[in-house]
N, C-alpha and C positions, 0 to 999 in steps of 0.2 A: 504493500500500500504506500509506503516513505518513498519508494523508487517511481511508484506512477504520479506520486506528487510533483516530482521533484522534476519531472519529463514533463507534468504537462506544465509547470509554472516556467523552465526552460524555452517550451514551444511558445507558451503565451509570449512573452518577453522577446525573443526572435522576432516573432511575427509584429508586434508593436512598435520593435525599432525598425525595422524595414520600414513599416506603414510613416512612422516619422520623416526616415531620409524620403521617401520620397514626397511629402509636404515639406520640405524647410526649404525656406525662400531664398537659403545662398547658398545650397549645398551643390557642389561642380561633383557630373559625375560624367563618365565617356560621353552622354549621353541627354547630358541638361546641363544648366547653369543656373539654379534658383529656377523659376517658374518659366526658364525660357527651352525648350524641347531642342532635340537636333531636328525635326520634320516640322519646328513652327517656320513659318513665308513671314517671308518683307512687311507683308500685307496686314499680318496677324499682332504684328509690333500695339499699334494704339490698344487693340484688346489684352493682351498680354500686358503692358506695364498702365492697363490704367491709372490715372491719379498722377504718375511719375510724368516726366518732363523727355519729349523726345527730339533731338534736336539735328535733322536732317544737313547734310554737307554735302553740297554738288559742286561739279565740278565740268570743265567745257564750254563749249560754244551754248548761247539759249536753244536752238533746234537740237541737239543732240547731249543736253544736260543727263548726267548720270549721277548717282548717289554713291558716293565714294565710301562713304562715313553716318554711320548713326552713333551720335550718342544719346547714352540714358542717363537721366538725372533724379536721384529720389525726388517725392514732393518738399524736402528740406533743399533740395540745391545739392544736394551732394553728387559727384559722380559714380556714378554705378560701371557702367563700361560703354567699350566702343566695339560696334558690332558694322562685318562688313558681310556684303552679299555674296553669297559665291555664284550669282549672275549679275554681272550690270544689267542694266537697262528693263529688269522685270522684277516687278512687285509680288510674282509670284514664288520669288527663288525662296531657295533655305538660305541660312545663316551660314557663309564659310567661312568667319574668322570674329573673334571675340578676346577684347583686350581687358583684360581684368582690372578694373581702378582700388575697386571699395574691397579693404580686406577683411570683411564681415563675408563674401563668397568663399568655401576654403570648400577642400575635398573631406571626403570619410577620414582622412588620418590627420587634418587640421592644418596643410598647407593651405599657404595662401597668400597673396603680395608681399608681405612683412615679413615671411617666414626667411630662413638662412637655407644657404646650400646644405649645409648639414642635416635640416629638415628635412629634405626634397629629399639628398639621398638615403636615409634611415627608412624610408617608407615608400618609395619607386625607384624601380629598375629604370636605370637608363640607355636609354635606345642607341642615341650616339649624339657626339658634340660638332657643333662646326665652330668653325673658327672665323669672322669676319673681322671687318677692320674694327668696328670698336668694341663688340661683344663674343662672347661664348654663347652661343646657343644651346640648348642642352633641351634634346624632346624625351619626352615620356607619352610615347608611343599605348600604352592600357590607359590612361584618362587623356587621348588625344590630344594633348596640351604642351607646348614647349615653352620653356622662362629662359630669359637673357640674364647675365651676367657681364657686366660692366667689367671692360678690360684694365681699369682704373683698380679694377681689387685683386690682379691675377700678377703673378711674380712678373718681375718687370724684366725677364728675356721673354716671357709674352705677350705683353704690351701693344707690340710694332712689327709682330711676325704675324702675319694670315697664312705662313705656307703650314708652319709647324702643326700638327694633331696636339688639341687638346688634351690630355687625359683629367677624368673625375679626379684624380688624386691630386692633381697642381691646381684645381680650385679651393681657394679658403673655407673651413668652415663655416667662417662669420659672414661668408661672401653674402650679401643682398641681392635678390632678384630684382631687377631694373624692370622686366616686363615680365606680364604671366597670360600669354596666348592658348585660348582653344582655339583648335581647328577643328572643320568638319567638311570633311568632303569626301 
């Protein structure tokens, strides 16, 4: 009888945290971003962040204007993120890029803009790093998402080399994530 207790208050409890993650309004998972879907459309945006502030960035000639840029604003002003289309020119498209502002969004294991390199790697496998001119790129490929790191925190023979291979181990621990990108596409 102690052991069918202890299974079903187990299965309760499983199944109630699930039912949470998927209500919490900033929880990043492969597959959402708070209340925003990877199959919500351009189109769905005013329903999706009712109340909140949407502020459209186009770009081009007036006949051939395209939306480069959405950003979302809580109804406080705050920024929330910058979401691009993975179609120009259609309101029907999905969402194929999402730059993370507000670090009240974090994943299941509590990453999230503020977090350190250290964070990131104790909790996701890392897929692979590039190297550009002023950041480490660094994707984690299972929550389809990649964070920059600012070449400014990376030992200074990597600094001013793009040829060189990053390896995780020559990022600082205390290093700060400059960007925290999903992709979806």
């Amino acid at each position: 009888m102690y052991k069918k207790t202890l299974l079903f208050i187990g299965l309760f409890v499983s199944i109630a945290s699930c039912t949470s993650d998927e209500n919490n309004p900033f929880l990043i998972t492969p597959t959402q971003v708070g209340t925003l879907k990877k199959e919500s459309r351009i189109n769905q945006l005013d329903s999706i962040f009712k109340g909140d502030s949407i502020v459209r960035q186009t770009s081009g000639p007036q006949e051939f204007r395209s939306t480069d840029e959405i950003k979302i604003f809580s109804e406080d002003g705050q920024a929330l993120m910058t979401l691009e289309p993975l179609q120009e020119f259609d309101s029907t498209s999905t969402i194929g890029y999402i730059r993370i502002l507000d670090p009240r969004y974090e994943t299941k294991h509590g990453v999230n803009i503020q977090s350190t390199f250290k964070e990131v790697l104790e909790n996701y496998n890392i897929s692979r790093i590039e190297n550009t001119i002023n950041s480490a790129v660094v994707f984690l490929d299972e929550i389809n998402a990649y964070i920059t790191i600012d070449k400014s925190q990376l030992p200074t023979n990597l600094r001013y080399d793009t040829d060189s291979k990053i390896m995780a181990s020559q990022i600082p621990d205390d290093a700060k994530i400059k960007y925290f990108m999903i992709y979806w596409n």
